[in-house]
C-alpha beads as a LAMMPS data file, in Angstrom:
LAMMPS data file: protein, C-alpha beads

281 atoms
280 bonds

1 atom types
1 bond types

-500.0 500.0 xlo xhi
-500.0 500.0 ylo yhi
-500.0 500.0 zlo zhi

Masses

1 110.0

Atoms # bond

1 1 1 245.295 -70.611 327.463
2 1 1 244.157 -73.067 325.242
3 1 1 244.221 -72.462 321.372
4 1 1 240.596 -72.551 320.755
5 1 1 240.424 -69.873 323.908
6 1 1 243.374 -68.118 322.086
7 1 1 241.530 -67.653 318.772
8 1 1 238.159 -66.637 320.369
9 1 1 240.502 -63.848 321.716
10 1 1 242.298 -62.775 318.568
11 1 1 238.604 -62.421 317.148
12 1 1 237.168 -60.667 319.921
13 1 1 240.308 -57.861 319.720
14 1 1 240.110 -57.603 316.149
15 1 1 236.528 -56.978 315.889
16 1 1 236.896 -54.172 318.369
17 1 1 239.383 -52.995 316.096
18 1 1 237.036 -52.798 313.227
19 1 1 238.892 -55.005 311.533
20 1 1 237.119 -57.135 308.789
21 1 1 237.827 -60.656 308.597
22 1 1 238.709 -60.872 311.727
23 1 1 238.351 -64.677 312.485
24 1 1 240.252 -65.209 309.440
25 1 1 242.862 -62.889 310.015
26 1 1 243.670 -64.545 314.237
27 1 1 243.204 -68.146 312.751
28 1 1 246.153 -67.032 309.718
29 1 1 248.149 -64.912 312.659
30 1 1 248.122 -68.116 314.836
31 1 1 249.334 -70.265 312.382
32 1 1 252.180 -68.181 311.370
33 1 1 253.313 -67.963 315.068
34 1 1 253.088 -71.484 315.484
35 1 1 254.355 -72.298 312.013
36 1 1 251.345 -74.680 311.688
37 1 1 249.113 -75.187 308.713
38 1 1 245.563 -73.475 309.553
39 1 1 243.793 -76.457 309.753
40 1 1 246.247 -77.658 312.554
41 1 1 244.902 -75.473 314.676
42 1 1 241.033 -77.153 315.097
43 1 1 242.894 -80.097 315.485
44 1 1 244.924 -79.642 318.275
45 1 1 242.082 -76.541 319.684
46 1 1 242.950 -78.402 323.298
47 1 1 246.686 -77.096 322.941
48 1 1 247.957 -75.331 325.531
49 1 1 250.330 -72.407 324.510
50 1 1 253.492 -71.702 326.169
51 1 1 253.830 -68.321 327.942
52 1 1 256.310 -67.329 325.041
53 1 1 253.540 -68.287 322.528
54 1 1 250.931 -66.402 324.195
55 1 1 252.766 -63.211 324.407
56 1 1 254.049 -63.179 320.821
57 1 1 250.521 -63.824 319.480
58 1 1 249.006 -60.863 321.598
59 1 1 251.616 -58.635 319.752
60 1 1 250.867 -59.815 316.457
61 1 1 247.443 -59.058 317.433
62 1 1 247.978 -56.197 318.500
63 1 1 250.391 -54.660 315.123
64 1 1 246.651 -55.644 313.165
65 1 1 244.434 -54.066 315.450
66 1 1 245.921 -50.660 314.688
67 1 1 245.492 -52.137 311.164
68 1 1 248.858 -53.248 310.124
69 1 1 247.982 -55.021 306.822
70 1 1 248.338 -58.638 307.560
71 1 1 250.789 -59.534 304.500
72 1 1 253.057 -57.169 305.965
73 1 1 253.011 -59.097 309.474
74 1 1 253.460 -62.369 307.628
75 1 1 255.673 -60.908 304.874
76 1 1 254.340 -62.951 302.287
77 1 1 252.094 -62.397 299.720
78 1 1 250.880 -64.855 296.931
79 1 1 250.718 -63.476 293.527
80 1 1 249.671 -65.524 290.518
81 1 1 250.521 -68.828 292.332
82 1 1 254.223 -67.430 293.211
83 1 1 255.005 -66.359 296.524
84 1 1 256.188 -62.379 297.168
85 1 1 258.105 -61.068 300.389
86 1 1 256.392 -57.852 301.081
87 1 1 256.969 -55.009 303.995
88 1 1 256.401 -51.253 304.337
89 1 1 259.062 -50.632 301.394
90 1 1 256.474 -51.888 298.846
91 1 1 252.695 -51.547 297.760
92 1 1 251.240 -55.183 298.445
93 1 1 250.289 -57.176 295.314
94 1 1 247.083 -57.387 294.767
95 1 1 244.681 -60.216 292.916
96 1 1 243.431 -57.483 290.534
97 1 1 246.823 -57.375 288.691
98 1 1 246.867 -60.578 287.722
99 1 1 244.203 -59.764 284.716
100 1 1 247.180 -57.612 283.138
101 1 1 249.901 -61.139 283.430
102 1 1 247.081 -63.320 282.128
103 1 1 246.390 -60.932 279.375
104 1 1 249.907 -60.245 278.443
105 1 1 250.646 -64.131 278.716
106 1 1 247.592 -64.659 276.028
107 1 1 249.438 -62.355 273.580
108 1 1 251.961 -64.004 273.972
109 1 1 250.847 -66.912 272.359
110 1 1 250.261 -65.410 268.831
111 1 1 253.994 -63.692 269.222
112 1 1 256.579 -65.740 266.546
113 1 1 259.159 -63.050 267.893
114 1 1 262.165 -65.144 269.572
115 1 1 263.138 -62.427 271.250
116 1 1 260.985 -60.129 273.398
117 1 1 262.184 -57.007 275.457
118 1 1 259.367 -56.436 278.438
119 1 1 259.477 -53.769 280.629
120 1 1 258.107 -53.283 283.998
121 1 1 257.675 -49.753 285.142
122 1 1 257.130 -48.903 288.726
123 1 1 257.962 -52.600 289.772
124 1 1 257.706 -51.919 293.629
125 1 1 257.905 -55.617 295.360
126 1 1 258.746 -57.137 291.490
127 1 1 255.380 -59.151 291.263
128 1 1 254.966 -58.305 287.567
129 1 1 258.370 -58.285 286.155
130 1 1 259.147 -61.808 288.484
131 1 1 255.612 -63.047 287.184
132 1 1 256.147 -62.293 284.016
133 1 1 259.868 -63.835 283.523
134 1 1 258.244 -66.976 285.614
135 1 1 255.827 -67.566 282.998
136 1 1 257.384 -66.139 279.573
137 1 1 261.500 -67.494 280.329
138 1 1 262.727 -66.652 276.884
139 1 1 261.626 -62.983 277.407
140 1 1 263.909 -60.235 278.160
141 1 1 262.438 -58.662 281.153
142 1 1 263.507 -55.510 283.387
143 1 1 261.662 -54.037 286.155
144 1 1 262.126 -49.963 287.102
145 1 1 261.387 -48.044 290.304
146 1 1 262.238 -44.743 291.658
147 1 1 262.482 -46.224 295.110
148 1 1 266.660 -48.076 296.171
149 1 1 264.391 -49.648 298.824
150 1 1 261.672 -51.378 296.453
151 1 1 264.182 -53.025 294.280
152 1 1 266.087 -54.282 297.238
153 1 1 262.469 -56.443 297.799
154 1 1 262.231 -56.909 294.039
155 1 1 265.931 -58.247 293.595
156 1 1 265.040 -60.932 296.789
157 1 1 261.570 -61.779 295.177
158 1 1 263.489 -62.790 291.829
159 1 1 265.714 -64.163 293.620
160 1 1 263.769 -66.673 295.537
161 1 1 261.091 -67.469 292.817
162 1 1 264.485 -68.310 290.338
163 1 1 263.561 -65.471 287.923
164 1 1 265.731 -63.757 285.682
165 1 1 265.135 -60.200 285.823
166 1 1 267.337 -57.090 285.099
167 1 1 266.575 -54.158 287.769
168 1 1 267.229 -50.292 287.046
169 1 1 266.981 -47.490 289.484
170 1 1 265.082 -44.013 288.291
171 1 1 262.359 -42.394 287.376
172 1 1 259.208 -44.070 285.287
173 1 1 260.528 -44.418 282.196
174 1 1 263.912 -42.860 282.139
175 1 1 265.727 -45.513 282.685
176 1 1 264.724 -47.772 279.699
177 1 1 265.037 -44.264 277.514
178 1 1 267.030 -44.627 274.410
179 1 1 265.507 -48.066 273.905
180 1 1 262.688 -49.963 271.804
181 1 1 260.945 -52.461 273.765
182 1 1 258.127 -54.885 272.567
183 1 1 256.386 -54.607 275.495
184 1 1 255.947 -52.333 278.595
185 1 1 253.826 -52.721 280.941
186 1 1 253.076 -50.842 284.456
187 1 1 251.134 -50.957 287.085
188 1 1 251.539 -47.172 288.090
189 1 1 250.462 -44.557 291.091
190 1 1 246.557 -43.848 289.939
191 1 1 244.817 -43.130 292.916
192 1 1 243.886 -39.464 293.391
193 1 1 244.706 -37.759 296.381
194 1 1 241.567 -36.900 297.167
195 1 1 240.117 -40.689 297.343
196 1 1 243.246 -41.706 299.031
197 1 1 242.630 -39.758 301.921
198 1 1 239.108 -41.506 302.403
199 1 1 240.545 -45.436 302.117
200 1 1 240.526 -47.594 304.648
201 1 1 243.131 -47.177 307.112
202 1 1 245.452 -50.078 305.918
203 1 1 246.240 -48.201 303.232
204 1 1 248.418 -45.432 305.172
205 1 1 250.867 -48.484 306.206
206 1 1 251.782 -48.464 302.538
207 1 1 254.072 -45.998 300.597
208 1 1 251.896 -43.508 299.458
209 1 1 254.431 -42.739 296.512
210 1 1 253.228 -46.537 295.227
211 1 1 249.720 -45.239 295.513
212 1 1 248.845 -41.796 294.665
213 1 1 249.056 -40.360 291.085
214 1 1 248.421 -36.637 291.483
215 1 1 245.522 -34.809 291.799
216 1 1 243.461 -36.634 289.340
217 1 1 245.619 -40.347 289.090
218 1 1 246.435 -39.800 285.784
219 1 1 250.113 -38.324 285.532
220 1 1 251.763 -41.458 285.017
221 1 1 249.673 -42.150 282.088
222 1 1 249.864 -38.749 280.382
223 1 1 253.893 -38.672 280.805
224 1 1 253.210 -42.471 279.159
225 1 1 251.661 -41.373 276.444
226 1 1 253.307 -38.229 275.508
227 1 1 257.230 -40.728 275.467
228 1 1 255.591 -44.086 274.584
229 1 1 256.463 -43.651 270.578
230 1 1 260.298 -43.536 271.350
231 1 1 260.322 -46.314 273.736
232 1 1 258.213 -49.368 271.694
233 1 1 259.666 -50.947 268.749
234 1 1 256.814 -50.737 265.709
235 1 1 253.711 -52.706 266.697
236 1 1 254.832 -52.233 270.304
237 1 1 252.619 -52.777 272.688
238 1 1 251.471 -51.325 276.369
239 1 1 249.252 -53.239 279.439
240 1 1 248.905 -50.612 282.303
241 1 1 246.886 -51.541 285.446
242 1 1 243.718 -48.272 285.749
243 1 1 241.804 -47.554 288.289
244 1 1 238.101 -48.671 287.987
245 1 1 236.902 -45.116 286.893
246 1 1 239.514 -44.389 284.455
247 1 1 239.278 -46.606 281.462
248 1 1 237.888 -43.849 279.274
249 1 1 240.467 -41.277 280.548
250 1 1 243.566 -43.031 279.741
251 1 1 242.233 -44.634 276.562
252 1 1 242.049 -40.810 275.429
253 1 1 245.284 -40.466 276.452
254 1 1 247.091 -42.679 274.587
255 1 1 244.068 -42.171 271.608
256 1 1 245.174 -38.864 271.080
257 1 1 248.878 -39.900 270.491
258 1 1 247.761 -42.421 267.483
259 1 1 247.395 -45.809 269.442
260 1 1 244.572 -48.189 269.657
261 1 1 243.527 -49.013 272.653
262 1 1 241.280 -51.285 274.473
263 1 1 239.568 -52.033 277.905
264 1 1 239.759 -55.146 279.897
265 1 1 237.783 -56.094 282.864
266 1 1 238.699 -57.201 286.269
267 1 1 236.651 -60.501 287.497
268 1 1 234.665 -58.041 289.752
269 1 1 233.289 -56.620 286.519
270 1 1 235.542 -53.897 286.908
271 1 1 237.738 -51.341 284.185
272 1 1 241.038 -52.930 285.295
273 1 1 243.928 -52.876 282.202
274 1 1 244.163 -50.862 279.128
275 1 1 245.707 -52.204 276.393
276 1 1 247.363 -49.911 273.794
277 1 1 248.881 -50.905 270.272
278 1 1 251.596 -48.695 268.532
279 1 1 251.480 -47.722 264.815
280 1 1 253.365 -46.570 262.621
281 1 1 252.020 -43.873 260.848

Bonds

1 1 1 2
2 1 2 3
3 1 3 4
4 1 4 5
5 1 5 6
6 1 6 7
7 1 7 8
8 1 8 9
9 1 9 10
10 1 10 11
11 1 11 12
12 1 12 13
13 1 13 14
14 1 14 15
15 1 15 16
16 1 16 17
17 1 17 18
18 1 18 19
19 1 19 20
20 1 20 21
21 1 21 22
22 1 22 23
23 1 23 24
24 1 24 25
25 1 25 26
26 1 26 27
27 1 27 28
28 1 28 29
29 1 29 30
30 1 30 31
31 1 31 32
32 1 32 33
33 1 33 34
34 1 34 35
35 1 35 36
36 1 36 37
37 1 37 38
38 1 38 39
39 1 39 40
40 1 40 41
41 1 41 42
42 1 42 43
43 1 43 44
44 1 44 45
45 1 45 46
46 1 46 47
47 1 47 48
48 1 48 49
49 1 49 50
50 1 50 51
51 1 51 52
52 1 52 53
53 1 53 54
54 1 54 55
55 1 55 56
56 1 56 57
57 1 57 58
58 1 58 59
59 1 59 60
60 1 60 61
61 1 61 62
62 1 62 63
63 1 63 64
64 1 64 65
65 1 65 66
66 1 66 67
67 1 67 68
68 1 68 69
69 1 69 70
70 1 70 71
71 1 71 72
72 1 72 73
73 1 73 74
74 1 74 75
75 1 75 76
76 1 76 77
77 1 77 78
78 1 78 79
79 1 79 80
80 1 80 81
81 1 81 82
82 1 82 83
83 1 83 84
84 1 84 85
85 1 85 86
86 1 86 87
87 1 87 88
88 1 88 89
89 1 89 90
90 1 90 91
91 1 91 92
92 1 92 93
93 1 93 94
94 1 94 95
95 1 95 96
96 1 96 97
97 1 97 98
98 1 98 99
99 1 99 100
100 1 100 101
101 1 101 102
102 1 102 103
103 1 103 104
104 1 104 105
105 1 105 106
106 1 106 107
107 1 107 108
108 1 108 109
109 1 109 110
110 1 110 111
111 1 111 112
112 1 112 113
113 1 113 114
114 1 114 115
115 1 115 116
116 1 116 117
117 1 117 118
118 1 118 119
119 1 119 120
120 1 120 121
121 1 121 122
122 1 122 123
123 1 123 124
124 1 124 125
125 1 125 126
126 1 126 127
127 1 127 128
128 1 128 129
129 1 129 130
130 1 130 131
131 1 131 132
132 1 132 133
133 1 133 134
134 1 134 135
135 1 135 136
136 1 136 137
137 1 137 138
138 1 138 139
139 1 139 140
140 1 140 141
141 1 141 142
142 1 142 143
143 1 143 144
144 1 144 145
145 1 145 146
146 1 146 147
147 1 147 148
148 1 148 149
149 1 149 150
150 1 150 151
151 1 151 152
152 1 152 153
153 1 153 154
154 1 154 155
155 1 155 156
156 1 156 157
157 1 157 158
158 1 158 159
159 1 159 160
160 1 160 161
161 1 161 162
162 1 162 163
163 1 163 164
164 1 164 165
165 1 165 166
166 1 166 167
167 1 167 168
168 1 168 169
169 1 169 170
170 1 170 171
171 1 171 172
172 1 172 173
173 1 173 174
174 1 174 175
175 1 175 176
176 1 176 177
177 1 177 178
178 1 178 179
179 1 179 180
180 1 180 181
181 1 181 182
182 1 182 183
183 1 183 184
184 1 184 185
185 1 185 186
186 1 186 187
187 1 187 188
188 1 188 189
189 1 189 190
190 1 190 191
191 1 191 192
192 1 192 193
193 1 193 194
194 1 194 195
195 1 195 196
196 1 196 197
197 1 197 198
198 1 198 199
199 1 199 200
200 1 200 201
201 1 201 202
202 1 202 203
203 1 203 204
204 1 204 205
205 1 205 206
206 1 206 207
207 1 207 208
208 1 208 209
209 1 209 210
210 1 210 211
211 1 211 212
212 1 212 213
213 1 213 214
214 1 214 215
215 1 215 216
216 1 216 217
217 1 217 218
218 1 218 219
219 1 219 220
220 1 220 221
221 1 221 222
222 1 222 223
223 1 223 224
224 1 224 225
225 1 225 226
226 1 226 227
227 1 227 228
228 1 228 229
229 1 229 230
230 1 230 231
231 1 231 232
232 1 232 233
233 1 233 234
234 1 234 235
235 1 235 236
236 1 236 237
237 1 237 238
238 1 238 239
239 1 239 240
240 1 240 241
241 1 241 242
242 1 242 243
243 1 243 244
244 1 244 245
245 1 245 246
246 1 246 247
247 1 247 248
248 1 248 249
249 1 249 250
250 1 250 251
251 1 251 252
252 1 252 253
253 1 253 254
254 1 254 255
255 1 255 256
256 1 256 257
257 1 257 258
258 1 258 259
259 1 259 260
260 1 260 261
261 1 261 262
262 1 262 263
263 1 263 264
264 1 264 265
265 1 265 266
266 1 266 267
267 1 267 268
268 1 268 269
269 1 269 270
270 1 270 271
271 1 271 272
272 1 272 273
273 1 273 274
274 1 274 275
275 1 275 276
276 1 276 277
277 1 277 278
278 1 278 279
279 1 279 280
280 1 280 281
């Protein structure tokens, strides 16, 4: 078959599948099995692929018709202009975190600190704590994550995008207990289990440990809150990625344990970070 016939194929079997994007998604699945740039592909439509080629694409197919996210068949996903291996050991990065990096990064610039301890709990592939050391190199940066498997990912990403970042194994916070830190910031479970059940059917292929916070999506925050005055330094500081419904919540949260907090917005329009300020009281 011929790779224009190829893609109208892909298409056809992904739309079946429900799947949206689905010219997109055969054009990008293509291109990968080829190891071709997408454009390639309309250029040399008349191609003819080999009977090797043609099997391999109808299995990628295939692994994203039963909805396979696609970044896990490509293992690679692009996070604030870096590039993240990603597979079923880690919740895929998504563009809506990059609002916290960008906001963190525009603190930065009124910080006269030389030294700055940052840490990332609940790392999971490393695309905050990697971003972060990317863009801020004279900051001290660890990630954390309950999950051997995650950091494996996260020690590779830092690895390949030439980041300096120190990794710890355990639970949320506990294993950056017993220090100050200038910043932490986290991009926690939040997703009720109730709504989780009702996503779309991608989101099964990801660890659900990455994804759902308890009954209401709030538990990492409260636990946060309640141990966040014996882990910042004074005038420490907190970014933690929300869910779009629970800006008010977690601002409570943290309200209630003397901080000052604030909201900022996704560029959907969307509750997406909350920012919250230590004092000393």
């Amino acid at each position: 078959m011929k790779i224009f016939e190829v893609l109208q194929w892909g298409e056809r079997r992904l739309k079946e599948a429900e799947v949206e994007n689905s010219r997109w998604d055969a054009d990008l699945l293509l291109s990968f099995d080829l190891g071709w740039r997408r454009e390639q592909l309309y250029l040399e439509r008349e191609t003819v692929l080999s009977d090797e080629q043609w099997k391999h694409y109808q299995s990628l197919i295939a692994r994203r018709s039963a909805r396979e996210p696609l970044q896990y068949i490509l293992r690679n996903q692009e996070f604030m202009g870096l590039s993240f291996y990603v597979d079923e050991r880690v919740l895929i990065p998504r563009a809506d975190s990059e609002i916290l990096i960008e906001k963190l990064l525009e603190f930065r610039k009124s910080s006269a600190k030389a030294e700055i301890r940052i840490a990332d709990l609940c790392t999971g592939s490393g695309a905050l704590a990697v971003a972060i050391a990317h863009f801020w190199t004279e900051a001290f940066v660890i990630g954390t994550d309950l999950s051997s498997a995650a950091l494996e990912v996260a020690r590779y990403n830092a690895q390949q995008n030439k980041a300096q970042v120190e990794w710890r194994e355990g639970d949320f916070f506990e294993p950056i207990r017993g220090e100050r830190w200038d910043w932490i910031v986290t991009n926690p479970p939040y997703i009720p289990e109730k709504e989780h059940r009702l996503l779309a059917p991608e989101i099964f292929k990801e660890p659900e440990m990455a994804l759902v916070g308890a009954e209401n999506g709030l538990i990492f925050y409260r636990r946060l809150a309640e141990e966040a005055a014996s882990l910042l330094k004074p005038e420490g500081r907190i970014l933690m990625e929300i869910g779009w419904d629970q800006g008010q919540a977690v601002q409570e949260l943290f309200q209630k344990q003397g901080f000052r907090t604030q909201v900022f917005r996704d560029y959907g329009g969307r509750d997406r970070v909350v920012y919250a300020e230590f004092s000393m009281r």
